[in-house]
Each structure stands twice: as C-alpha cells, then as structure tokens.
C-alpha positions, 0 to 999 in steps of 0.5 A: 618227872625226873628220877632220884636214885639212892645206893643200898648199904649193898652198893657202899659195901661193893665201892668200899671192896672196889677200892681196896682191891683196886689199891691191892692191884696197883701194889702187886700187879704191872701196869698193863694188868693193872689197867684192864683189871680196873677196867673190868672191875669198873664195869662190873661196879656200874652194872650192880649200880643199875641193878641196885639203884631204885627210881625214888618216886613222888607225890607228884607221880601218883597224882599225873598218873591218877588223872591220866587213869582215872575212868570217871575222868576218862568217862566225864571227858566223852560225855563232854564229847557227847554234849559237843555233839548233842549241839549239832544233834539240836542244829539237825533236829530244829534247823535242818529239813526233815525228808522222808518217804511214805508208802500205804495201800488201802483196801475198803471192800463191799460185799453183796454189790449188784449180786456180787459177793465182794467188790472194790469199787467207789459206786456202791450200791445203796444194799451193799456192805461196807465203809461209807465211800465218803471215808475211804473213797473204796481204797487207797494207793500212795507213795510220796516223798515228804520234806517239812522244815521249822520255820522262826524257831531261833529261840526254841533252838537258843534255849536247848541249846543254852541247856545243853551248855549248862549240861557241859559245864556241869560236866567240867564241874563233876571232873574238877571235883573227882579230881580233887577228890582224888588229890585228897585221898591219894595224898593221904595214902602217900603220907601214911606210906611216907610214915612208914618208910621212916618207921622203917629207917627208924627201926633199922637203925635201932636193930643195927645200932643194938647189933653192935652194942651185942658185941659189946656186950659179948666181949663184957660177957667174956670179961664176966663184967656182964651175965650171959642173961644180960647177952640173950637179953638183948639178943632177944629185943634184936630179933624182936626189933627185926620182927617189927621190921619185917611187919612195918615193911610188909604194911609198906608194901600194902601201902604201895599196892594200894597207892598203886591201885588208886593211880590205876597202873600196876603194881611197881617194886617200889622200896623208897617214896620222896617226903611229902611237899604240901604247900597251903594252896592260896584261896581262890577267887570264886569257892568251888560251892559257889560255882557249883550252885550258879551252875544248878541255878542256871539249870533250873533256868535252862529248864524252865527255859526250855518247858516255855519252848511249847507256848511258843507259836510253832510254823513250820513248812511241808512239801509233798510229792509222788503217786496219791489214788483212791482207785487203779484205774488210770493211776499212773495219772495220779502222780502229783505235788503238794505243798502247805504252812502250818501253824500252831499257837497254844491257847491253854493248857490248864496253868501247867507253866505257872505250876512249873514256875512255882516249883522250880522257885521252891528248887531255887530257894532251896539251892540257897539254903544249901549255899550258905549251909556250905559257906558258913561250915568252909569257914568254920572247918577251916579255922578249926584245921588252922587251930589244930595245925598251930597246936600240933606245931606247939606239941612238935616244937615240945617233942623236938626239944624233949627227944634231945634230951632222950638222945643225950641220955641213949649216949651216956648210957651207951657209954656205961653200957661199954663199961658195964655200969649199967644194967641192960634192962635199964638200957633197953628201957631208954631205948623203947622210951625214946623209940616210943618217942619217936613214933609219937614224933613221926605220928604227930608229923604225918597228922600235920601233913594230913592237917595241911592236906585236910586244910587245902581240901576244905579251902576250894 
C-alpha cells in the first residue's frame, strides 16, 4: 500500500521561519557562511519533517491486515490442511495392507490328574478337573505375523472420500463468510473513526477561527464599542469548544485502538485516516446462500452416501504366519502359514437405511425452507437500503444547500462583529446553529457510507 504523508501546522510554522531566516542570511551574511548556514538549516527542516510527518493509513490497510491476522482464517486454513490430509488417511485405511503382529500364551490347567494335583496336559483323565480339551486344547502358545487387505472396495473409498471434499469445501465456505464478516465490521468501525476525524477538524477550525474574532474583540473592548462580558463571553465558548475537542480526540483514539484490535496488530500512533472509498460491489453470479445450501445438501448426500458403505458386500484377503501350539513339546516344529478370503454380505438389519433415507429428506425439505426464506429477505433488505440511501441523498442534497446559506450568514455576522453591530451571544447563536448543522451533515454522511457498507453486505 503506498503511504501518504500530511505537514502539521508545526512543519508550516518551521518552513515559513526557514525562509525568513534564510532571506535575513542572504542580506547580512557573505557567501561562504551564507551557503553552510542554508545547508544546516535545510537538514534540520527535513529531520523535523520526518519526525513530524504521519503515515496516512486506509481503509484498505485494516482489511489486508485482518485476513492476514485473523485466527479463525488462520485456523480454517489448517483445517483445509487437515482435510487434505484426511484424503491420504482414507487411501491408507481402505486401500493399503494392514500388518500387525500378535503374541498369546494360553494356560488351561487340570487339577486332580492321575493323583496329581495340578497338570498341563492334552490326555486328562476322565476324574479330572478343568476346561473340556476340546476347547483349549491344555494351552496355547502363538506368535504370528498378520497382513489383511480390503479387496473391491473402490466405491466405499469413493464415497468417503466424496465427503470429505464436501467437508473441505464447507470449510472454504465458513472462511469466505468470516472474512465478509470481518469487511463489515471493520468498515464500519473505519467510518465511525472517519467521522470523528472531521469532527475533529471541524472543531479545531471553529476554536481557531473564535480565537481570532477574540482579538477583535479585544480591541472593541478597548474601544468600549463592545462590554468586557461580551469578551469572557466568548473567551468561555473557546475553552469550551477546546473541551469538546479534547473528547472528540479521545473518542478517536479509542476508535483507532479498537480498529487495531479487530486487525490483530498493535496498537500505532495513528492522528489521520484516508476517507473512506466504498464502491457498490456488483452482484454476483451465484449469492453466497445459494452456495452454501448445494453445500449442506451435498452433505446430506455424501452422508447417506457413506452410511450405504455397510450394505455393500465386504471382501477382504488375510495372511498369516509365525509360531502357533496347543503344547511345548516339539514346538519349535509349529512354525507355520496360513492365508483365507473373507466375505461378508448384509442381509438385514431392521429397515435402518430406509429410516436414514427418510430423515435426511426431512434435512433436505428443510434446507429448502431455509433457501427461499434467504432469497426473499436478500431481496427485500436490499431495496430497502436503496431506498434509504436515495432519501438520505435527498436529505444531504437539502443540508448542502441550507449549510450555504448559514455559512453566507457566519460572514456577514462576522463582518458586524469586527464593528461591533452585533451582539455576541447573537453570533454565538449562528455559530452553534451552523455547527449543529454541520454535525447533522457529517452524521448524515457517515450513515450513507454505512448505507453503502449495509447495501454490499446483504447483496453476496
């Protein structure tokens, strides 16, 4: 963003000192001095300039800095991360071989064996105590190595992973409408700020242009063409105007810090704010409602799509080998392989897919209801800013006219005042009438920008 820069009355004063000394020099001087003392004077001018000068910042300047610093962006772009990610951990889970390793030791004692009181055998006596060897076979000793892998499972895998992309895009959906959010309240804020910024100009402008009425004031006073009263009159309405000042430029300062704290970066020492630019975005092709419900109804899809997944028929290969016995004895001779198909196919399960069927046609019917609910109130809010915006143009149009009128009356009582044919609670009067019209005027501006902000917040 390029920086704007404005000189304070302070910079003025210094150039306008600068040049009378430096034309004072050229007179009494000789050349020689003459030249280094410009020089030094130049530099000194240009250091209190970089010091003086402000950066200017714009609207345009919050909004980059809010989506940079925003944490749900920041956070909804991890969880894209995530879902990227969740696509592999879907490949790995139903496409890959799955290896592990297993180790059990089974002991199934007899007790009372052949006068023995407790014996690992697989010939038990028919008096003895304990498991039926023709489940436990006396024990089990068995270490294996196992590989299974799902066999004709394309469409289970195409399914999950159709809902997870459903998943991702609702993601992309939730950070367009956080940063649209954000567009809105953070030019809100920066209009209200802007507002005070005039405010603030306004009033300074007030306050200086009473101070010098006040030395004319003075001299009337002097002249006993004007009362001492008339003087501490107006004397009172400057320190006033200056106490108003000093809480307009306190509310802008809170402004600023809460304008910084939307955008998440500290807090600057910011004393000016470029006017608001706020261009009637054009209407777009496809309304930010209507993505967002073929998104939930494409969810409601992906999910039905991937409850199904259980009804379809399962096969799946297995593998085994490594050491597998009943008993010690030789088992070093046990070490083996095994390997099988396994197949599963649903038969019933109590009407559960028709019952999910059914509920997520209620889902459906109900995204509807809530589709055209949107459509008919974006319709309706719209037309109603437009109207509000062409009446308040109306209103401003009005002000404009009747704040020249005002501002030809402010001369011409200026004028009386310097000759004293006015009275100056009589000009004070005109003063807070027309100040009072100038707030009116500058609040009727701010709402047409927060109009114009309103208008291309509804229309997305």
């Amino acid at each position: 963003m390029v920086s704007h820069y404005f000189f304070p009355r302070q910079a003025l004063l210094f150039l306008k000192t600068f040049i009378f000394f430096t034309v004072a020099l050229k007179k009494k001087m000789g050349k020689l001095i003459m030249k280094y003392t410009t020089l030094t004077l130049t530099l000194f001018f240009l250091g209190f300039l970089k010091v003086s000068a402000q950066e200017i910042r714009g609207l345009d300047f919050y909004l980059e800095q809010a989506k940079v610093n925003t944490p749900a962006l920041l956070e909804n772009r991890n969880l894209e991360q995530i879902g990227q990610l969740q696509n592999k951990l879907i490949l790995a889970q139903n496409k890959a071989f799955q290896i592990n390793a297993t180790s059990e030791i089974l002991v199934a004692p007899y007790f009372d064996n052949n006068g023995k009181p407790i014996d690992i055998t697989t010939t038990p006596s028919p008096n003895a105590f304990g498991y039926d060897v023709g489940i436990t076979n006396g024990g089990l000793y068995s270490t294996q190595l196992n590989v299974t892998k799902n066999l004709f499972n394309q469409a289970v895998v195409d399914n999950l992973l159709f809902q997870n992309k459903i998943k991702n895009e609702a993601i992309l959906l939730s950070s367009e409408e956080i940063e649209h959010n954000l567009i809105k309240n953070i030019t809100d804020v920066y209009i209200t700020t802007y507002q005070l910024q005039l405010q603030e100009e306004f009033t300074r402008e007030i306050a200086s242009d009473l101070e010098n009425r006040l030395q004319v004031v003075e001299l009337l006073v002097k002249r006993a063409v004007l009362m001492e009263s008339d003087y501490l009159l107006l004397q009172l309405d400057i320190e006033s105007k200056k106490l108003e000042l000093k809480q307009i430029e306190n509310n802008f300062k809170a402004s600023i810090a809460q304008l910084h704290s939307l955008i998440g970066i500290p807090l600057e020492s910011i004393s000016r704010i470029e006017q608001p630019d706020i261009a009637s975005i054009q209407t777009p092709i496809d309304f930010y409602y209507n993505k967002k419900f073929q998104n939930d109804s494409l969810q409601i899809i992906a999910d039905q799509q991937v409850f199904n997944n259980q009804y379809k028929p399962q096969v799946s290969v297995y593998a085994n080998t490594g050491l597998n016995a009943v008993e010690l004895q030789n088992i070093e001779h046990r070490i083996g392989a095994s390997a099988g198909l396994r197949l599963t196919v649903p038969i019933y399960d109590g009407g559960q897919r028709k019952f999910s069927e059914l509920q997520n046609n209620f889902k459906k019917e109900s995204l509807e209801y809530y589709r055209e609910n949107s459509k008919i109130k974006m319709i309706n809010e719209l037309e109603s800013v437009k109207q509000q915006i062409r009446g308040l143009e109306e209103t401003m149009q009005l002000m404009d006219d009747q704040l020249q009128k005002q501002k030809n009356i402010l001369e011409i009582y200026k004028g009386k005042l310097v000759q004293g044919q006015v009275s100056i609670v009589d000009y004070l009067n005109v003063i807070q009438n027309y100040k009072q019209n100038v707030y009116a005027k500058l609040q009727m501006q701010t709402n047409h920008w927060l109009l114009q902000s309103q208008y291309n917040f509804i229309n997305w």
